[in-house]
N, C-alpha and C positions, 0 to 999 in steps of 0.2 A: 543532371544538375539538381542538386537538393539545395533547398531554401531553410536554416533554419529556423528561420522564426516563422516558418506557412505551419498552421498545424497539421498535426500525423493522427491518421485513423487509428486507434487504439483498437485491440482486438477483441473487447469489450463494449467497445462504443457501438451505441444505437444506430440505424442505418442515417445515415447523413448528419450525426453527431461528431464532430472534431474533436476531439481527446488529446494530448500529449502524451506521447507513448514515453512511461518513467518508472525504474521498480528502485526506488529508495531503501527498499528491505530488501532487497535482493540478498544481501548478507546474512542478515536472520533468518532467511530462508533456507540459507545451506546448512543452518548451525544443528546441530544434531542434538542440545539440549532442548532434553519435555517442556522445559518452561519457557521456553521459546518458542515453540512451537505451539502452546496451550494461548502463547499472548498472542501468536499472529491466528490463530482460531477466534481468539475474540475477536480482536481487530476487523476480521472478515463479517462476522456476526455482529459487530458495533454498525461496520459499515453498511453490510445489506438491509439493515433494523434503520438507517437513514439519522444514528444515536453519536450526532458529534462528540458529546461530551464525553461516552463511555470511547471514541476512538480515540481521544484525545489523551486520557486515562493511561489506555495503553500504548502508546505514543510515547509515555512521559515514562512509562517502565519498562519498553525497551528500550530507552535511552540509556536509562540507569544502567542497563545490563552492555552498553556501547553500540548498538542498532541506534541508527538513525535512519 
């Protein structure tokens, strides 16, 4: 019996951190274009640098490109 609204350990999350397990890029993931793959490099590097704004940046330019 799954509950969805209990939260789900993410396999990233810290020991006894709850997470939502959700890949929103999962799309731009498979895309086989450089520059998609250069935005989710930032992205990665926005995020581990704790740099909302610069995620947000790239957020807003893989939209343009149809990633959400």
């Amino acid at each position: 019996m799954t509950d969805s609204k209990k939260p789900v350990e993410a396999a990233t999350a810290a020991p006894g951190e709850k997470r939502a397990v959700s890949r929103p890029l999962a799309k731009a993931s498979e895309s086989g274009d450089p520059a998609v793959q250069k935005l989710l490099g930032d992205r990665q590097t926005a995020y581990m640098n704790g740099d909302a704004g610069a995620e947000a940046q790239v957020d807003a330019a893989l939209a343009e490109l149809g990633f959400e």
